[in-house]
N, C-alpha and C positions, 0 to 999 in steps of 0.2 A: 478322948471326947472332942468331936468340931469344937470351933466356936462359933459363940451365938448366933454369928448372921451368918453360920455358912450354909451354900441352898441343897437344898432336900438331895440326896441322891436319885437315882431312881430306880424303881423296884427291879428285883431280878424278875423275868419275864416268866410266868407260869406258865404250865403246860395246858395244850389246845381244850381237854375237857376241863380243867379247873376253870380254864378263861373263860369259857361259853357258859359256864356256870356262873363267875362273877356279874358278866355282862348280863343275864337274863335276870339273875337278881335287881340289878340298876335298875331295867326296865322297870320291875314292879312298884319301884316305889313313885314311879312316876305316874302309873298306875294308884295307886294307893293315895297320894297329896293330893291330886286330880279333884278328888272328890270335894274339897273345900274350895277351889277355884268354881266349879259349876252350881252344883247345888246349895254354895252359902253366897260367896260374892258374887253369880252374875246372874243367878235366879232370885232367890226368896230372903234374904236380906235386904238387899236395899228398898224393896215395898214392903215389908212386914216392917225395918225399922224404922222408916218414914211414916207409916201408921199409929207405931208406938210415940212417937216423935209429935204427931199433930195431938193425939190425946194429949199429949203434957202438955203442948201451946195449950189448949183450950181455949184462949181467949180469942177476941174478935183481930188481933193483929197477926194472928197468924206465928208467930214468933216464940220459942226458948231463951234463955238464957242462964247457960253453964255459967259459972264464976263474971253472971254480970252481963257477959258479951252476948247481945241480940243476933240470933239466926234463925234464919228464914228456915220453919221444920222440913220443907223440902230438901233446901242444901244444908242437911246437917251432916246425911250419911256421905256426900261427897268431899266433905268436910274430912270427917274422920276417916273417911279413904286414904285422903292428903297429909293429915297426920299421921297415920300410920308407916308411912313411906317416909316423910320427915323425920321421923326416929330413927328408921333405916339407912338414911345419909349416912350417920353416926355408929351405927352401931353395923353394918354390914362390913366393911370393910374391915372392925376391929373384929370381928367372928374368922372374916377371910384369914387374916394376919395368923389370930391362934389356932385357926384348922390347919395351917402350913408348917406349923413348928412342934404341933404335939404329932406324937406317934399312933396316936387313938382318937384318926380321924372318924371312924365308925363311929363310935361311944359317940361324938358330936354330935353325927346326924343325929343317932337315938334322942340326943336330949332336946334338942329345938323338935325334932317331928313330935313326940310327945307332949310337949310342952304346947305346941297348937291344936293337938286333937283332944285334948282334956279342955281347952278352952274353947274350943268349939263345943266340946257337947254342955261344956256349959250355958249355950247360947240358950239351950232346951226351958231353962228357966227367964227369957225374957217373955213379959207379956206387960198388961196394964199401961202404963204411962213412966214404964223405968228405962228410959231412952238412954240414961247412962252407964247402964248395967250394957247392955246392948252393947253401946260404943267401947266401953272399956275393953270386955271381952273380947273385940273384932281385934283393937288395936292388937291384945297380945298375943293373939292366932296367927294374926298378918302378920306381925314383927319375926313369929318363931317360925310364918312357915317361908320368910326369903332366908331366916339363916338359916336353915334346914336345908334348901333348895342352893346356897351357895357350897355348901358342903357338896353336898348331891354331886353338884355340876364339875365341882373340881375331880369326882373318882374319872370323869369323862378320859383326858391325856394319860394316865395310867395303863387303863382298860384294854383302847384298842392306836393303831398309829396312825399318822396323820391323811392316809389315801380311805380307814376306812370310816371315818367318824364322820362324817355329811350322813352316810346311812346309817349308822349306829345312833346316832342323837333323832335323826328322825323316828325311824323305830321306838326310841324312846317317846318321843311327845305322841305319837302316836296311839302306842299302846294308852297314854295318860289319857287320850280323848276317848278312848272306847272304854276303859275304867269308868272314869265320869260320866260318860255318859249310861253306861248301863246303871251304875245308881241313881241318875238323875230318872231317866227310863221309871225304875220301881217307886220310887218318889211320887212322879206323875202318878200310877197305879195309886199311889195311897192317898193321894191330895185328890184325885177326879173322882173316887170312889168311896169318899170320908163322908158323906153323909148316910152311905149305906150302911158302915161301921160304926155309926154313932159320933163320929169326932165333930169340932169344931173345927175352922178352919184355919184358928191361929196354934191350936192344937195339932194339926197337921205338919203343918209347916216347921214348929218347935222340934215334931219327930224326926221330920226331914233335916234339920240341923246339927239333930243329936247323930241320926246315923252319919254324918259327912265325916263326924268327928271319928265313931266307932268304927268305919271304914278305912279310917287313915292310919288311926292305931292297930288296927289287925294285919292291916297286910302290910305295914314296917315292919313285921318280924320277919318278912321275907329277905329284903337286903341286909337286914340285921344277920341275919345267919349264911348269906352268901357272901355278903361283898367280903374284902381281903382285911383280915384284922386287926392288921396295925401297917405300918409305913416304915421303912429302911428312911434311916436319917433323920426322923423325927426327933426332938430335943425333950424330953422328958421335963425340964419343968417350964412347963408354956400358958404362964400367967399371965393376967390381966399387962402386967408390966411390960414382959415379954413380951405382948403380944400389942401394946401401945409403940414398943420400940420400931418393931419391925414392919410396924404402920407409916411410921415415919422414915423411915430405912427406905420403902416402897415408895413411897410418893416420890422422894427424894428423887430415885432412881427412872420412875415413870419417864420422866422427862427425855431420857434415851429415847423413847421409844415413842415419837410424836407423831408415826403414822395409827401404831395401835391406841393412842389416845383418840384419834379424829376420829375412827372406828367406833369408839366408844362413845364418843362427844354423839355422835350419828345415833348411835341404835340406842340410848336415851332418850333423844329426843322421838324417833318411830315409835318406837314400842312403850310409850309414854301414850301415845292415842290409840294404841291396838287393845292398852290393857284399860282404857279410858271408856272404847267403845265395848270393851268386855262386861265393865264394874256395871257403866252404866245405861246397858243396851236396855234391859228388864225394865227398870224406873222409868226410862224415856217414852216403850212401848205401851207405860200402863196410863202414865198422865197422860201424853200427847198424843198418843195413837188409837186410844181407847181399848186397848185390848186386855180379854181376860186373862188371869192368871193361867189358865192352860192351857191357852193359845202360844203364849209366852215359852212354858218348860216346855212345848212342843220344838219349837221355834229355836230355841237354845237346843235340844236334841238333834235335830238337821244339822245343827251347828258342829256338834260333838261326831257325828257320825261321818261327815262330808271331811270332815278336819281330819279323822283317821287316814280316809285318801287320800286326803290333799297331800298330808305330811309325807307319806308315801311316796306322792307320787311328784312332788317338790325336791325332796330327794334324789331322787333317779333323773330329772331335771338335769342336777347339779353333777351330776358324774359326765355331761356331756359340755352343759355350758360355763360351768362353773359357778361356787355358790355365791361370786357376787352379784352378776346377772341373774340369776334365779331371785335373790332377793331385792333387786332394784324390781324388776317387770311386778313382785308380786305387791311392791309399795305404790307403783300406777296404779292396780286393780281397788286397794285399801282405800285412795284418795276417789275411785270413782264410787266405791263405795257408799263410803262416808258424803259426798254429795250429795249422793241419791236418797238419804235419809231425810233431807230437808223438806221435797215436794211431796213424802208420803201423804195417802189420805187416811183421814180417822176412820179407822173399824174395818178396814181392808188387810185381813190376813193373809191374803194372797201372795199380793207385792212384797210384803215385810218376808215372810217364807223366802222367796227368791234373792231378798237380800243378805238373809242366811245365808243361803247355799254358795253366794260370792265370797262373803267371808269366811266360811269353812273352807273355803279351795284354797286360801291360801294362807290361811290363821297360821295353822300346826307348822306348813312348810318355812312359813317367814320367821318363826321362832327356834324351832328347830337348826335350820340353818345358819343362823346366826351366832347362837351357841357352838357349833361347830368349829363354824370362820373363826369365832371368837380365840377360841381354844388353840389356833394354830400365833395366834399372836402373843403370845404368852411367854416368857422366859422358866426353862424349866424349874421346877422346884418357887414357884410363885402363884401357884393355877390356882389355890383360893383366895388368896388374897385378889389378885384380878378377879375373880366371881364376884367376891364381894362387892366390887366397886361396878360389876355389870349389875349385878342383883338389882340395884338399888330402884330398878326400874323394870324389873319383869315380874311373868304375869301376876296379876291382878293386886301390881303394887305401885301402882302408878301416883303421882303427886302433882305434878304441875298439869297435866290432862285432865284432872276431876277438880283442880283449883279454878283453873279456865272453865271448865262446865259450871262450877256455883259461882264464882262470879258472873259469870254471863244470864244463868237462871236467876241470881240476884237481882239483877241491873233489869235486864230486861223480859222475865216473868215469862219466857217463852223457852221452852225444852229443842223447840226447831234449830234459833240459833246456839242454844247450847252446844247441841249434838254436831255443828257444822263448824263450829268455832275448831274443831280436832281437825280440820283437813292441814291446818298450817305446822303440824308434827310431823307429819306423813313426808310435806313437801320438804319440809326443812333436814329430815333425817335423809331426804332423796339426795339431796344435794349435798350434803355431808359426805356421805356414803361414796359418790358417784366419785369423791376427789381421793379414794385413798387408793394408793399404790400395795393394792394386797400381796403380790408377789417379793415385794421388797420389803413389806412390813415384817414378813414371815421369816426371812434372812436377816432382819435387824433382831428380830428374838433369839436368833442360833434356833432355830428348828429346820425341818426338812419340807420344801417344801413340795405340796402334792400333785400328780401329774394336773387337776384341776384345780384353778382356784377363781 
């Protein structure tokens, strides 16, 4: 029997049709969780619990207060955004830890991805003035679905080797935007056409929540039954304790490896305003921009569809120039982006559409690829436990990018500077990014590095 800190070995390499089999499996579940990033977090949650939220203010200040503490019912949902991720500091990295050490990394996924799609349909039951049934629920969907997604990400170095994972991880986000968005897509059908059917239209939208959920739990039993079943070198008993140790084992050792930290230090802060302008593109376009709710799931559709190409074709980008140029050019596009969000006009669908289709072009491929790169910085037999500590800030788990938007909407009562206060993520993850020596980071892990990087 190793001992306890000795690293994972690595799996014997299956044959070409099991492999194509595992990897297509991956795919779907990125397809399948999809569904709760679009149609809960970046569409019809944050104005449906903003709604619920001002019902409970009631009164003339506009204001809640949970255990005491006054908040403005606007920034509540960006609030519990921020909290949610704040639990994630804590608790991702200690999921990475025990998905590295147990043999039954599957079983893991199954238990977080479950655990967020039973709490998402439990959303189905939010209505009246119970803003904190709402907020509880998000928290524990969000929390199970980054450690379900830190799982996820670590079968990535297993799977395929390091020349072919820029397009294999694309492929995957990929698939997850035409997943989400075709439920998002039927959704729209059932929300534009609910009064033909008799619904009400927070009765809707509840439906649209429950299926994110039922969506997410059906098609996990796809990688459930594909991916590889257990792990060579896995430690059979990979306890909470176990799994604190070699948290601290980890960190310890991080330190080695101070270009894949700056790496990280970087795509924290980026994908902190990517997943910031994801949460809360929907709330910004309904207060400030005046736009209706099905202008909105339109507009988030563009988004889902454009993002399947993008990711694509961000990708295939990255086999020429490599995926740190790919993802620097696409953190330019993000900052002019996010600019141009400031001088919108009110009730002009047009402009807001086109500002879609800028962010679809490089949404998929800037996350995508990053996860990738990410993956090559890695020391073998650690690849969740470093998820874990990327997680803590991908999508739609963002903390310090929706703490800066409520304070900002705090302070100053305007959604304009909220939404523009995010460009200084953008800039800051640019310049981060731009100083890491990727080709030597890759050699400080013991990995092989690919003819592109």
């Amino acid at each position: 029997m190793p001992p306890p800190d000795a690293p994972v070995a690595p799996p014997a390499p299956p044959d070409d049709s099991v492999l194509r089999r595992q990897v297509r499996g991956w795919y779907v579940y990125d397809w399948a969780c999809s569904a709760f990033s679009t149609t809960v977090v970046t569409v019809f949650l944050g104005p449906y619990l903003t709604s619920i939220t001002e019902e409970a203010a009631g009164g003339a200040d506009g204001y809640v207060r949970p255990l005491g503490i006054p908040i403005r019912a606007e920034s509540f949902f960006p609030y519990v955004l921020s909290l949610s991720v704040g639990l994630q500091v804590f608790l991702l990295p200690l999921v990475g830890a025990l998905a590295d050490r147990t043999p039954r990394r599957k079983q893991l996924l199954g238990l977080f991805a479950y655990l967020g799609a039973f709490a998402t349909m439990g959303l189905y039951f939010l209505q009246g003035d119970d803003y904190l049934l709402g907020g509880g629920l998000f928290v524990v969907a969000n929390l199970a679905f980054g450690a379900a997604i830190v799982v996820y990400n670590a079968f990535l170095p297993d799977l395929v080797g390091p020349d072919e994972r820029d397009a294999v991880s694309s492929r995957g986000w990929a698939f997850g935007y035409l997943g989400g968005g075709l439920l998002l897509a039927l959704n729209l059908g059932l929300y534009t056409f609910r009064d033909d059917i008799g619904l009400a239209e927070g009765t809707a939208v509840r439906i649209s929540m429950l299926s994110a959920g039922l969506w997410w739990a059906l098609f996990t039993l796809v990688p459930m039954r594909r991916l590889p079943r257990s792990r060579q070198g896995g430690h059979r008993h990979a306890g909470l304790a176990g799994g604190f140790r070699q948290l601290r084992t980890t960190l310890r050792e991080a330190r080695r490896y101070p270009r894949t930290l700056l790496f990280l230090a970087g795509y924290l802060l980026y994908n902190d305003g990517i997943q910031s302008v994801i949460a809360l593109s929907a709330t910004f376009g309904e207060r400030e921009l005046e736009l209706g709710t099905t202008t909105l799931i339109v507009a988030i559709l563009v988004v889902q569809f454009v993002a399947f190409g993008g990711a694509l074709l961000l990708g295939r980008l990255a086999r020429t120039f490599g995926a740190k140029r790919v993802i620097l050019a696409s953190l330019v596009v993000w900052t002019l982006v996010v600019a141009a969000a400031y001088p919108l006009p009110a009730g002009r669908p047009v402009q807001f559409f086109a500002l879609a289709i800028g962010i679809g072009l490089v949404l998929g491929g800037t996350q995508a690829l990053s996860r990738s790169l990410f993956s090559q910085l890695i020391p073998r037999g650690k690849e969740a436990e470093y998820f874990g500590l990327y997680e803590i800030s991908e999508r739609g788990t963002s903390w310090l990018g929706t703490a800066l938007f409520g304070v900002a909407l705090q302070v100053t009562g305007s959604y304009r500077v909220a939404i523009v206060s995010l460009v200084v993520f953008f800039v800051a993850g640019f310049v981060l990014l731009a100083r890491v020596d990727v080709r030597r980071a890759i050699v400080e892990a013991g990995n092989e590095v690919p003819a592109r990087v």
